[in-house]
C-alpha positions in Angstrom: -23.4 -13.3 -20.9 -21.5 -10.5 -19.3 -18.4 -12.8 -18.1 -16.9 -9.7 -16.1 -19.9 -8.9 -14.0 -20.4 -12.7 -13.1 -16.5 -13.2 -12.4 -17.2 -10.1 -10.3 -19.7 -11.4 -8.3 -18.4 -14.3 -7.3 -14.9 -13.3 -6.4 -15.8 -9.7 -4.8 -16.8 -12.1 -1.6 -12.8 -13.3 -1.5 -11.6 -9.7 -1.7 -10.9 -9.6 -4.9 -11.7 -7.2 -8.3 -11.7 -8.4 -11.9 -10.5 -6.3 -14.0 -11.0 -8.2 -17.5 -13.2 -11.7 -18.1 -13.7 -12.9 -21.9 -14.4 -15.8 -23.2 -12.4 -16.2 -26.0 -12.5 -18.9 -29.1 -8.6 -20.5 -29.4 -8.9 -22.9 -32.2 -11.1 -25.5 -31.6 -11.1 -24.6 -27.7 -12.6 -22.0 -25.9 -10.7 -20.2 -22.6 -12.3 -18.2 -20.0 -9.5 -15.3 -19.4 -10.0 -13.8 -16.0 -7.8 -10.9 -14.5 -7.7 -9.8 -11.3 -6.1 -8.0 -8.2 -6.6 -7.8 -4.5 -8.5 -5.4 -3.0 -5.8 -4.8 -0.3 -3.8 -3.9 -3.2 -1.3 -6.0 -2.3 0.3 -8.1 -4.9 -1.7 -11.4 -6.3 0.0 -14.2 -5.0 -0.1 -17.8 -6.8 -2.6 -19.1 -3.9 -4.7 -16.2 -4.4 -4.7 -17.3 -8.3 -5.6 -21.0 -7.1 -8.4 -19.8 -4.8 -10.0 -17.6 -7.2 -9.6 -20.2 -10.0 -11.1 -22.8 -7.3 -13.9 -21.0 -6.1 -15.1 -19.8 -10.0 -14.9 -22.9 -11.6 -16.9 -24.6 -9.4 -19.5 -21.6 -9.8 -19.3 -21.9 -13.4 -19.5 -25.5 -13.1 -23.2 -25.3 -10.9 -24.5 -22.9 -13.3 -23.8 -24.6 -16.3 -23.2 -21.9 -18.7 -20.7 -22.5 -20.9 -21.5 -25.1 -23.7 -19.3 -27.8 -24.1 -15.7 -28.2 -23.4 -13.5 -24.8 -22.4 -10.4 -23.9 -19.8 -10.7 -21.5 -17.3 -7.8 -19.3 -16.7 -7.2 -17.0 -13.7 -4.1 -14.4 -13.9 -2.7 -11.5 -12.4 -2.9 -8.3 -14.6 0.9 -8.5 -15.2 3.2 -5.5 -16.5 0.8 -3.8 -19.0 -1.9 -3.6 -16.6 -5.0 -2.0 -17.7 -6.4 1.2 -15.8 -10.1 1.5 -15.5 -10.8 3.1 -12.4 -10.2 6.5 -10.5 -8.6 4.7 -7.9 -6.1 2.5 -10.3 -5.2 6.1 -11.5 -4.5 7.3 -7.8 -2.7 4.1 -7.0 -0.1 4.5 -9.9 -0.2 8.2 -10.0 3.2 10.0 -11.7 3.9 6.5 -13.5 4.0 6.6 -17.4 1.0 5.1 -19.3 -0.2 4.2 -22.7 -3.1 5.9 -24.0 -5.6 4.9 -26.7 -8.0 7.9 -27.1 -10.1 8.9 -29.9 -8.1 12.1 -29.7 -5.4 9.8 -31.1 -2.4 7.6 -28.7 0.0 8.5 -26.6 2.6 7.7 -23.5 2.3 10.4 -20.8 2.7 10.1 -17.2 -0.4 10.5 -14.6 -0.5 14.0 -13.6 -3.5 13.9 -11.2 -7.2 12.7 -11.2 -9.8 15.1 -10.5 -14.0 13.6 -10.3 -14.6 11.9 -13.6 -11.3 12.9 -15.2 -7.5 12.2 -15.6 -4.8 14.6 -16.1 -1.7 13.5 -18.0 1.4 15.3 -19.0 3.4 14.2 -22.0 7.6 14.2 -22.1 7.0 17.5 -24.4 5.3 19.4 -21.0 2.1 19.3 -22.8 -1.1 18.5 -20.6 -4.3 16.4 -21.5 -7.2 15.9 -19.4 -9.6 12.9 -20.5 -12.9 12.0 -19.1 -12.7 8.5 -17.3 -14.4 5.7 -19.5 -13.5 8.1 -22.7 -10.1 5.9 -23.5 -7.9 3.4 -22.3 -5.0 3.2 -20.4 -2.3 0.4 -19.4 0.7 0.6 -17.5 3.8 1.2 -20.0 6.3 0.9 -16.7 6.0 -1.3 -13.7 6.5 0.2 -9.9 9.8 0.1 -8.0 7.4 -1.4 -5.1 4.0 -2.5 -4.7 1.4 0.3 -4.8 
């Protein structure tokens, strides 16, 4: 079961994008870990949290998919947020991220994005451009204000 594409589809309606869903073992209990952000861009607020968990669990709960006994849990991508998308790059551009590659890891800050790409520059003044869905990135320093 893709757990990401079905979080997706029911919480896009709301105004909202998931950025990570797993369902993950933990012990003897299973958790659905959902992580998403608003649209607007504008911080995710506890209610929004609430609603989302709400709206999916009753979903979940009509399609019957998960076997058994498991806890659902809806967060907010918090300080180490991952970046998959052009846009997240745009929205947090000249911030510092961590970057797993299989050119090797590193911290840079975002230089720029151009189509299907992502320019960083490292403290040493080097450059690297990396092709979007080539690596991962998460934030490795938090905004001043909301973006």
């Amino acid at each position: 079961m893709d757990w990401q594409q079905l979080a997706q589809e029911v919480l896009e309606r709301l105004g909202y994008d998931v950025l990570e869903a797993n369902l993950k073992s933990a012990g003897r209990s299973r958790v659905l870990l959902v992580r998403l952000e608003r649209k607007d861009e504008h911080p995710v607020s506890v209610a929004d949290l609430e609603r989302a968990s709400h709206v999916l669990s009753d979903e979940l709960d009509r399609r019957d998919l998960i076997e058994g006994a498991y806890r659902l849990e809806v967060e907010s991508p918090g300080p180490e947020r991952p970046l998959l998308t052009a846009r997240h790059f745009e929205r947090f551009m000249g911030l510092k991220v961590k970057v797993k590659s299989e050119q090797g890891n590193f911290t840079a800050r975002i230089q720029g994005v151009q189509p299907g790409r992502v320019d960083f520059v490292l403290e040493s003044g080097e450059t690297r451009s990396l092709e979007l869905g080539s690596f991962k990135a998460n934030l490795a320093e938090w905004p001043d204000t909301p973006r």
